[in-house]
C-alpha positions in Angstrom: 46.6 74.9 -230.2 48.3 75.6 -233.6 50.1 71.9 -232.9 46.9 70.3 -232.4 45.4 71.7 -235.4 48.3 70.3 -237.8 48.2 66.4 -236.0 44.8 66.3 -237.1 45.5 67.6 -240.2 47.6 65.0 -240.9 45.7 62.2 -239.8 42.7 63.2 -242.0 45.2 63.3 -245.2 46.6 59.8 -244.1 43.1 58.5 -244.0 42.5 59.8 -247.0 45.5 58.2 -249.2 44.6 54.5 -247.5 41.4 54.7 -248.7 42.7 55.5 -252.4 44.9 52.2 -251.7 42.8 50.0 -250.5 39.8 50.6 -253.2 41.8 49.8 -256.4 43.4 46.8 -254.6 39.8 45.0 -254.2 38.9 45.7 -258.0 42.2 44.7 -259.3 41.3 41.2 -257.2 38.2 40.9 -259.2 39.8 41.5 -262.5 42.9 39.5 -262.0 42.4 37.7 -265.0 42.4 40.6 -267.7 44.5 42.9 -265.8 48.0 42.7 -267.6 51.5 42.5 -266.2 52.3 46.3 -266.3 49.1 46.8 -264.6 50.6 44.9 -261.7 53.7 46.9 -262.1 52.3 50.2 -261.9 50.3 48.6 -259.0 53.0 47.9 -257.0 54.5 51.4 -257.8 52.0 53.2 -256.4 51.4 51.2 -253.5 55.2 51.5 -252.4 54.4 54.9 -253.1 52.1 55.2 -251.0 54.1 53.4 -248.5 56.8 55.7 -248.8 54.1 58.7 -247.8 53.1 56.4 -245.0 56.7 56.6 -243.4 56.6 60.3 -244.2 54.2 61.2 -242.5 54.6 58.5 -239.8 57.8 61.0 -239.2 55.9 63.8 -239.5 54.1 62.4 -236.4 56.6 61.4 -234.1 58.3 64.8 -234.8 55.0 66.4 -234.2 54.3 64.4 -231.3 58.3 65.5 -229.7 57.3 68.8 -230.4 53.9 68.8 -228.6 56.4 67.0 -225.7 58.4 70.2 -225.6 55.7 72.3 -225.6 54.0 70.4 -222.6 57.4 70.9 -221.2 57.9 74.7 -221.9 54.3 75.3 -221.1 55.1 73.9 -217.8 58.1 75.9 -217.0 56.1 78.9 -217.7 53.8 77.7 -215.2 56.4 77.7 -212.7 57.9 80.9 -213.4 54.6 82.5 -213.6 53.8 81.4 -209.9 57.5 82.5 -208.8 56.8 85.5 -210.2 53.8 85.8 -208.1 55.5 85.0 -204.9 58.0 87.4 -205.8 55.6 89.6 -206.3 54.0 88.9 -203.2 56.8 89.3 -200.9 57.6 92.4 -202.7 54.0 93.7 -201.5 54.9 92.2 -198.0 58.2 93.7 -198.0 57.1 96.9 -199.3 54.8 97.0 -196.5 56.7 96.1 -193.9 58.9 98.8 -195.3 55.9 101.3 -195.0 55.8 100.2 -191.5 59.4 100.5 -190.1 59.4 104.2 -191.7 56.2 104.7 -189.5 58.1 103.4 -186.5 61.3 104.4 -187.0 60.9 106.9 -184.0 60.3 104.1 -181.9 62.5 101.9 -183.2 65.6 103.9 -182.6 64.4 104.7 -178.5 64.0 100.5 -178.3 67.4 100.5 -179.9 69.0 103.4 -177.6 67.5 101.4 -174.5 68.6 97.8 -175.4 72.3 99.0 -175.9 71.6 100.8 -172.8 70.9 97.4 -170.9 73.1 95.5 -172.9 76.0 98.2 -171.4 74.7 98.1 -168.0 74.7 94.0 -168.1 77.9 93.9 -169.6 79.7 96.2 -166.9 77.8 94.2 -164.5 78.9 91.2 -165.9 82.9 92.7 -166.1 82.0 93.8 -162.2 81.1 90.7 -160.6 84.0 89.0 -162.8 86.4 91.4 -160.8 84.6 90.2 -157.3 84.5 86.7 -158.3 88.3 86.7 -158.7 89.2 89.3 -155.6 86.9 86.8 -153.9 88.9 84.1 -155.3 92.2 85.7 -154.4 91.1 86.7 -151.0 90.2 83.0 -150.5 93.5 82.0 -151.8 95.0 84.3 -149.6 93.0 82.7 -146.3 94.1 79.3 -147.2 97.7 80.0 -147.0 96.7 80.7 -143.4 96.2 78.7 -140.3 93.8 80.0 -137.4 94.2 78.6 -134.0 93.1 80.0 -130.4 91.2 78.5 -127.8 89.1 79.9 -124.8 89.4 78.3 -121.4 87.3 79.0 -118.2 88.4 77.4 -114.9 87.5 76.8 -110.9 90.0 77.1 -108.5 90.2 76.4 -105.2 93.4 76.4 -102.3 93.0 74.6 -99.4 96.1 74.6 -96.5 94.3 73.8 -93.1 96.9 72.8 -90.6 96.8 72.2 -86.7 98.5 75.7 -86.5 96.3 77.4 -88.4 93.0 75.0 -88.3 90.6 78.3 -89.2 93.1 79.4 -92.5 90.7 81.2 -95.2 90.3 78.8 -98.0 90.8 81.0 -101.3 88.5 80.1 -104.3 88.2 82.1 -107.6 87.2 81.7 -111.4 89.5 82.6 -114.0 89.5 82.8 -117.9 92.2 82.2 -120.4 91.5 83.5 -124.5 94.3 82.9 -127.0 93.8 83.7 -130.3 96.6 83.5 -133.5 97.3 82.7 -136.6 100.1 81.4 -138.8 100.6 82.5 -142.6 102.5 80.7 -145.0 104.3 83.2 -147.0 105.5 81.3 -149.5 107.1 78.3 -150.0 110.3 78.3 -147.6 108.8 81.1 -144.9 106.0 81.2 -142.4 104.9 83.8 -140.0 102.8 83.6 -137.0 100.7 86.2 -134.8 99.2 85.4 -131.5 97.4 87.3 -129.1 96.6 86.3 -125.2 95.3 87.8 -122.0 97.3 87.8 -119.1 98.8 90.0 -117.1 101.6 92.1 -119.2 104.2 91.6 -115.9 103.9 87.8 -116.1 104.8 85.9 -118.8 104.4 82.4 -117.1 100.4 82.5 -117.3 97.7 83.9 -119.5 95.0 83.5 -116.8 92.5 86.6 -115.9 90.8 86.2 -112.5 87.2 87.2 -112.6 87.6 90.8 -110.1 88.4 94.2 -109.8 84.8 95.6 -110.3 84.3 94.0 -114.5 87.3 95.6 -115.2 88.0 95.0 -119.1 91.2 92.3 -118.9 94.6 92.8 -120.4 95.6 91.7 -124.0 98.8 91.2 -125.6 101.1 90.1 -128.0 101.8 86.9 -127.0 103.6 85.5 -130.1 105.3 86.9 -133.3 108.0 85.1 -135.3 109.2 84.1 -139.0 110.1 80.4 -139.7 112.1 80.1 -142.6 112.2 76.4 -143.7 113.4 75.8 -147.5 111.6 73.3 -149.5 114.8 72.3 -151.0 116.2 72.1 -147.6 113.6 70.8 -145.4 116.5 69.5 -143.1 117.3 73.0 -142.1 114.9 75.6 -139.9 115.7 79.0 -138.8 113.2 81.1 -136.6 113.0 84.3 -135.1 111.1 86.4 -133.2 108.5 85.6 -129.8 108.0 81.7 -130.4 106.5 78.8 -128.4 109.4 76.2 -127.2 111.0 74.4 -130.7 112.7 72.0 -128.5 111.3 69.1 -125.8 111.0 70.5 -122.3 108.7 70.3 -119.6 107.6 72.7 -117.2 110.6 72.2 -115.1 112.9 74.6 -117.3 109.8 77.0 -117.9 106.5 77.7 -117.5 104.1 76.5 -120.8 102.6 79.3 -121.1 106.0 81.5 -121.2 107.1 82.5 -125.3 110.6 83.2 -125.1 112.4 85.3 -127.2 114.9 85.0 -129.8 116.7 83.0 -132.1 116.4 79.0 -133.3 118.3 77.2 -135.5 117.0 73.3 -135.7 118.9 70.7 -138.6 116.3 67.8 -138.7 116.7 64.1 -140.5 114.6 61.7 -140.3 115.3 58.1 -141.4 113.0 55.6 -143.1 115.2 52.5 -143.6 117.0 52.4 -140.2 115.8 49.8 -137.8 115.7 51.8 -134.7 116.7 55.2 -135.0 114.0 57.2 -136.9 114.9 60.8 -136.5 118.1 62.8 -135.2 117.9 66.6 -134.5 120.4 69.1 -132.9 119.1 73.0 -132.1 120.7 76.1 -131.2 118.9 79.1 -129.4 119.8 82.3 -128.1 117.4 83.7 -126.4 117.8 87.3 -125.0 115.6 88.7 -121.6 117.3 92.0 -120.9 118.9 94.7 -122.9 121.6 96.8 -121.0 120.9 100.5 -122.3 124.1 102.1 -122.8 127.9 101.8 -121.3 127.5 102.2 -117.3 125.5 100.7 -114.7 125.3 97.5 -113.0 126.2 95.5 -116.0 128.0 97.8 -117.9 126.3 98.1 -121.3 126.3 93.9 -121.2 122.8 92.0 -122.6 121.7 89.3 -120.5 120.4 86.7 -122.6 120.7 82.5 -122.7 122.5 80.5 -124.9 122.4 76.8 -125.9 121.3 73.8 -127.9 119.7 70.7 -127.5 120.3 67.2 -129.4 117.2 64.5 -129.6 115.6 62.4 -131.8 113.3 59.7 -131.9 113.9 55.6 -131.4 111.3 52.6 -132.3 113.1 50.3 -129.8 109.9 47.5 -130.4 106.9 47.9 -132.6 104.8 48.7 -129.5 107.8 50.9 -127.6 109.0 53.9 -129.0 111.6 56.8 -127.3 111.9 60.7 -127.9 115.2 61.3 -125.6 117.0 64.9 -125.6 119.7 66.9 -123.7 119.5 70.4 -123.1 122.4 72.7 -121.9 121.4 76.4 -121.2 123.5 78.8 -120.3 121.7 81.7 -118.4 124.0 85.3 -119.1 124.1 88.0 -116.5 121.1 86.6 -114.9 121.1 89.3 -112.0 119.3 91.4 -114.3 116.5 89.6 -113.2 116.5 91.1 -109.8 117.1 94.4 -110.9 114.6 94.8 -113.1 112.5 98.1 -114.0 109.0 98.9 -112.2 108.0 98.5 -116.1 109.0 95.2 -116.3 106.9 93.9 -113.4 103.7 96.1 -114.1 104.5 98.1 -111.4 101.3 100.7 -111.1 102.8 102.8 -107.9 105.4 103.5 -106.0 103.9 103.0 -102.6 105.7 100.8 -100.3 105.2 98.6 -97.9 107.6 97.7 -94.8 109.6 94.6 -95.0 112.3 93.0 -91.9 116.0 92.4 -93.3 117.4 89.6 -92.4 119.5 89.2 -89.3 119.0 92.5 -88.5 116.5 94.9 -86.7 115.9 97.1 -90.0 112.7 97.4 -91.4 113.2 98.6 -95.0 110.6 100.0 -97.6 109.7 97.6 -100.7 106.9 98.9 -103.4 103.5 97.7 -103.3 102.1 95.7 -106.3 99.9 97.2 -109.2 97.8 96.1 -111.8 101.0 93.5 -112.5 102.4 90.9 -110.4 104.9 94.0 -109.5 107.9 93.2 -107.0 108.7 90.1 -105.7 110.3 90.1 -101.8 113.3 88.8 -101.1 115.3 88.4 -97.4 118.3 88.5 -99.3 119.0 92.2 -98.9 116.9 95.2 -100.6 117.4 97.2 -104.0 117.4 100.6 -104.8 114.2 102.1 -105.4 114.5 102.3 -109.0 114.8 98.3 -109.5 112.5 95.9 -108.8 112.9 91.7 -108.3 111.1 90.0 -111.3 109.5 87.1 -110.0 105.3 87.0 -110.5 105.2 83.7 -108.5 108.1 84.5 -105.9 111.5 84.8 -105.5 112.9 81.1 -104.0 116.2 81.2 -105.3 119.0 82.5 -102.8 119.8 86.0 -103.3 121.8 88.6 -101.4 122.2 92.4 -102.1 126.2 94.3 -102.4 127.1 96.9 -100.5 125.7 99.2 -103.3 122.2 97.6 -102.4 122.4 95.7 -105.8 120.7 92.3 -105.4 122.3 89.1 -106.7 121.8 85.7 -107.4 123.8 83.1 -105.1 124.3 80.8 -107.9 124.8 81.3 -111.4 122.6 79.1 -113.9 123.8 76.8 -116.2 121.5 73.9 -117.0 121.4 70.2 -118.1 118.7 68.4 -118.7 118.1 65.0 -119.9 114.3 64.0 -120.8 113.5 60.1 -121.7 109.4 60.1 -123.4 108.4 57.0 -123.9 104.8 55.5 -125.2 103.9 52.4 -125.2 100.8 50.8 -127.9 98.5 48.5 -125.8 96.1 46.5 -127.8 93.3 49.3 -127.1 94.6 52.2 -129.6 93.0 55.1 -127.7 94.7 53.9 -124.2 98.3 54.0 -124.8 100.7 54.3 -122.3 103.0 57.5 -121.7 105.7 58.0 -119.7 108.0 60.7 -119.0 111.0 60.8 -117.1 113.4 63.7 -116.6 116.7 64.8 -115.1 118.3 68.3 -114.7 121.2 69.8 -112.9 122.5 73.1 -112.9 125.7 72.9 -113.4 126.1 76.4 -112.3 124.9 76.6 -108.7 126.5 77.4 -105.8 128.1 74.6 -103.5 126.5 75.2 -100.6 123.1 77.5 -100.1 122.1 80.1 -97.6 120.1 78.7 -94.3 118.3 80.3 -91.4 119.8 77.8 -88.9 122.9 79.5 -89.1 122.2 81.7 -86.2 123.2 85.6 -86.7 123.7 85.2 -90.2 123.1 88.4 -92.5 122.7 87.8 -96.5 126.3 88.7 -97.5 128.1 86.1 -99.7 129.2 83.3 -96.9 127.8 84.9 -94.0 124.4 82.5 -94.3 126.0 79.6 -96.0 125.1 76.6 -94.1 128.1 73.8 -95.1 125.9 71.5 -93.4 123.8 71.6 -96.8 125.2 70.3 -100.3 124.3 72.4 -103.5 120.5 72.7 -104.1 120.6 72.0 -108.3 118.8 68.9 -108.8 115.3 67.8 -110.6 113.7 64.5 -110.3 110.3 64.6 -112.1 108.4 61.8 -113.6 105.1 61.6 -115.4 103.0 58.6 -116.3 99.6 58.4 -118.3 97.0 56.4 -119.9 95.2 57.2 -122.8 95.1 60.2 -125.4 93.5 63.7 -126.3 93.5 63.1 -130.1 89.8 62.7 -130.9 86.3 62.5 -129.2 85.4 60.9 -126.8 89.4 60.4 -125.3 89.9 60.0 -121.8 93.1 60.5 -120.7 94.5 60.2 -116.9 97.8 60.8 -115.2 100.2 61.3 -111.8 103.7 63.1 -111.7 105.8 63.5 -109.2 108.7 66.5 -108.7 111.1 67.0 -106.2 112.4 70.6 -107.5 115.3 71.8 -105.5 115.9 75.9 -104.7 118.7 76.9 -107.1 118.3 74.2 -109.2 116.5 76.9 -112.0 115.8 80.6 -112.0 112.4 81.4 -110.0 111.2 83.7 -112.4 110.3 81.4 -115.2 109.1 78.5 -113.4 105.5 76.8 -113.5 103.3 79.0 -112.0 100.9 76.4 -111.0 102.7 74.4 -108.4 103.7 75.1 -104.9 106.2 77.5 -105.7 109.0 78.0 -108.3 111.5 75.7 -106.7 111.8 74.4 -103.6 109.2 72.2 -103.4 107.8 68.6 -103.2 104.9 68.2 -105.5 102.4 65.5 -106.8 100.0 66.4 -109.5 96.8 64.2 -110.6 95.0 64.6 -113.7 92.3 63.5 -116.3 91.1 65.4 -119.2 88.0 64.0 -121.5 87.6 65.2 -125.1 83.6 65.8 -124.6 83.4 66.9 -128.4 86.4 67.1 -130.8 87.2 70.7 -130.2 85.9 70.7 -126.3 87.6 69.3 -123.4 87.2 68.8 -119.6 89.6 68.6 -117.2 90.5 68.4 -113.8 93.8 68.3 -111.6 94.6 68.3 -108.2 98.3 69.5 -106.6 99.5 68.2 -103.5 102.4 70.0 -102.8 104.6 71.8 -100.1 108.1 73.4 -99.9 111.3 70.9 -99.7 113.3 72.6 -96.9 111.5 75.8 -95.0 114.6 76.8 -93.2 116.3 77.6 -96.5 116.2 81.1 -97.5 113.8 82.8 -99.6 111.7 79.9 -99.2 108.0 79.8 -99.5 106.0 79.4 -96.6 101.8 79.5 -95.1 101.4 82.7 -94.3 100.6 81.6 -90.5 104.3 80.5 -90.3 105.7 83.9 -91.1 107.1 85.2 -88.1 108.9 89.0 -87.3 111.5 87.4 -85.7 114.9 88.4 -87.6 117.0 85.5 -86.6 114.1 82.8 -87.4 112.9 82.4 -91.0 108.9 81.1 -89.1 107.5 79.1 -86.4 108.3 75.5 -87.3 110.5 73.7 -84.9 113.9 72.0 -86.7 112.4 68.8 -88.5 109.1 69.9 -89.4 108.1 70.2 -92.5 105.5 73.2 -94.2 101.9 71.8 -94.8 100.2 71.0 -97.9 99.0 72.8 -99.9 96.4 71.1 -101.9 94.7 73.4 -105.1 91.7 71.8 -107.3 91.3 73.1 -111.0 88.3 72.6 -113.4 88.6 73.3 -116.6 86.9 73.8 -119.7 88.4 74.4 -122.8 86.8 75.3 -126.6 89.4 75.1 -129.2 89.2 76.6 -132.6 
């Protein structure tokens, strides 16, 4: 206000001093003519005096005018201070209520407190606890994919049919059987795998894992049907080496073992395969030793000695055309101390009793006693002579080789047992993918067996080496089998159908291991027909028909109807020099789930 006051103070005085000017200029106008010179001067004195006070104060003005500026100015940062003071002032208030407040609820404050750390602990060990699942989880699944799972179940119809004019009533046999295999194989890391299986079956016969639905629901017979480490470098991948209770790691067919047999032992395969070659695409060479009887201790028949088999097998695989392609292979086997085989423990066989049973010796009038069969296929019979009462044959399908027992009552095998087999596979592409053709054909001699065998027509014969060998005869070592197919069993909806033939002669291989599905072990003249339709991609049906009967039914030890048994010690049955067994003819349907 005090500014205001001294502008207008100053305008009045300037006011004031022009109208002084301005009067005396007018009345020196009208008295120009008498006014004298130095009037004028002084005149013009005063009116640049007055001029100068003009500026002055003009000055005065603006100066004023800058200061009211500032004051505006400083006026209006006080305006501005004032009302931050205010909302300092207010949030003070709020602050010093809210303050009021928390010491009101401090109580309460500090239990909210105590319980959120409370939660936040319990949700941060939960947190920390299902990170540890999540990675067990993750290691356990890690763990699960290193392994493989495989197993199938199979139920199957069965029925035997052998009607002959000599027999025209004979029983027909039908029964329903089940087969569950279940296993896995682990890879351990990256140069081993292991494998566990387990099967049913009967533990005295290792050429099936069938169960036949009887004996009151009895609960059926599990066991270890497989076990083995693989060791195959990844730096070497030319080179495998496997232990252990394996399936077969070399090509074979039923006629040097039953499929469903695991041996035991040792493999050693060296693999190559070859990309740029024209025809030959792989070559391979294995070496097995595979061991079926330990001697326990120094004495005894064998005198401390193992009896196992030992061998190897060279193959590979040829493109001969781009529609013909070869896997051949030659096996030698060499079968060690194989008499074990007929002196084996009432263990071995699944023996359940003692209890025997009367059985005729050959060529003579002796009826000796032989242990009935248990819950195993137990002891096989022989006409070759009888063991003591604390061995016992081995041979769950029958004993057709030639056998004969020393005069210790020790039973052995006429021939010894050295095989070699030859297989040619062949497939041929057709221009339908899911219909090639397949065709198997295979060889084998054993190499081993005796040059003549033993023979019922040699009249008054007893089994003693020589005393039943019929010269007539020439060694009885060869297999001819062929197999031929069309189609697959890859995917759904594959049909697949087949015939082989075998003509499987008696000492040609050992009894004991042979396909259990066919006439007999050796011996025999069989045809098999097949087809098998993948319903769904791990279900399959199939059917197959045998046709079979035995080769030569005069030869010893050979397997006959049961109507053609006779008691007769000098005849081995009822058929008349010529004649030939019946057929047998047995029917299989089977379905099979895999997983």
């Amino acid at each position: 206000m005090k500014a205001v006051l001294k502008v207008g103070g100053i305008l009045l005085l300037a006011s004031s001093l022009l109208a002084q000017t301005t009067a005396p200029t007018k009345k020196t106008a009208r008295k120009a003519v008498s006014t004298s010179a130095a009037d004028i001067q002084a005149l013009k004195e005063a009116v640049a005096a007055q001029q100068q006070q003009i500026q002055t104060l003009q000055q005065q003005l603006q100066q004023t005018n800058q200061q009211l500026q500032q004051s505006s100015q400083q006026y209006q940062t006080t305006q501005q201070q004032l009302q931050q003071a205010q909302q300092a002032a207010s949030d003070a208030q709020q602050k010093a209520t809210a303050l009021e407040s928390s010491v009101a609820q401090k109580d309460s404050v500090d239990k909210l407190n105590a319980q959120y750390a409370d939660i936040q602990t319990t949700l941060t060990n939960n947190a920390v606890s299902a990170q540890d699942e999540q990675k067990r989880m993750t290691g356990l699944e890690n763990t699960l994919g290193r392994f493989r799972w495989t197993g199938d179940v199979r139920i199957r119809g069965e029925d035997f049919f052998q009607s002959y004019s000599g027999c025209p009533n004979c029983a027909d046999r039908n029964r329903v059987r089940v087969r569950v295999r279940f296993g896995f194989e682990g890879k351990l890391n990256d140069d081993f795998i292991a494998g566990v299986a387990l099967a049913t079956g009967s533990l005295g016969d290792p050429t099936t894992t069938n169960e036949t639905f009887t004996n009151n629901f009895d609960r059926k017979t599990i066991g270890l049907d497989k076990g083995y480490i693989t060791y195959n470098p990844v730096a070497h991948k030319w080179l495998s080496l496997t232990g252990g209770k394996f399936a077969y790691l070399w090509q074979r067919t039923q006629i040097t073992g039953d499929p469903d047999t695991n041996p035991e032992g040792f493999d050693i395969k060296l693999n190559k395969d070859f990309s740029s070659v024209p025809v030959i695409k792989n070559a391979n060479i294995q070496f097995m030793q595979l061991f079926y009887n330990e001697a326990n201790g120094t004495g005894g028949l064998f005198h401390g000695h193992d009896s196992y088999a030992v061998g190897g097998q060279i193959g590979g695989r040829l493109q001969l055309t781009k529609w013909w392609s070869m896997t051949p292979s030659f096996l030698v086997l060499n079968w060690r101390l194989p008499d074990a085989i007929l002196n084996s423990s009432f263990f071995s066989t699944q023996q359940a009793t003692t209890s025997n049973i009367n059985i005729l010796l050959p060529g003579t009038t002796t009826v000796a006693q032989f242990p009935i069969t248990g819950e195993g296929p137990g002891c096989a019979a022989s006409s070759g002579g009888l063991q003591p009462s604390q061995a016992c044959i081995f041979s769950a399908n029958g004993m057709t080789n030639s056998t004969y027992a020393d005069s210790a009552g020790h039973m052995h095998f006429l021939s010894d047992f050295l095989y070699a087999d030859v297989i040619l596979n062949n497939t041929f592409k057709t221009k339908w993918s899911r219909l090639p053709i397949n065709l198997l054909a295979e060889y084998e001699d054993n190499l081993g067996a005796s040059k003549h065998p033993f023979d019922f027509t040699v009249k008054g014969a007893v089994a003693l080496p020589g005393a039943a060998v019929n010269t007539n005869l020439g060694s009885q070592s060869h297999v001819y089998y062929a197999d031929i197919s069309i189609g697959q069993q890859k995917n759904r909806g594959d049909i697949q159908v087949g015939y082989a033939w075998l003509r499987h002669e008696q000492d040609a291989t050992i009894a004991s291991f042979n396909e259990s599905d066919q006439r007999a072990p050796s011996n025999i003249l069989q045809h098999r027909v097949y087809a098998l339709w993948r319903i769904r991609q791990n279900t399959t049906a199939a059917v197959t028909w045998w046709h079979g009967r035995t080769l030569d039914p005069f030869l010893q030890n050979a397997a006959l109807a049961p109507s053609l048994q006779v008691s007769d010690p000098t005849k081995a049955h009822y058929l008349a020099p010529g004649q030939t067994e019946p057929w047998l003819n047995r029917f299989q349907f089977d379905l099979i789930y895999t997983f």
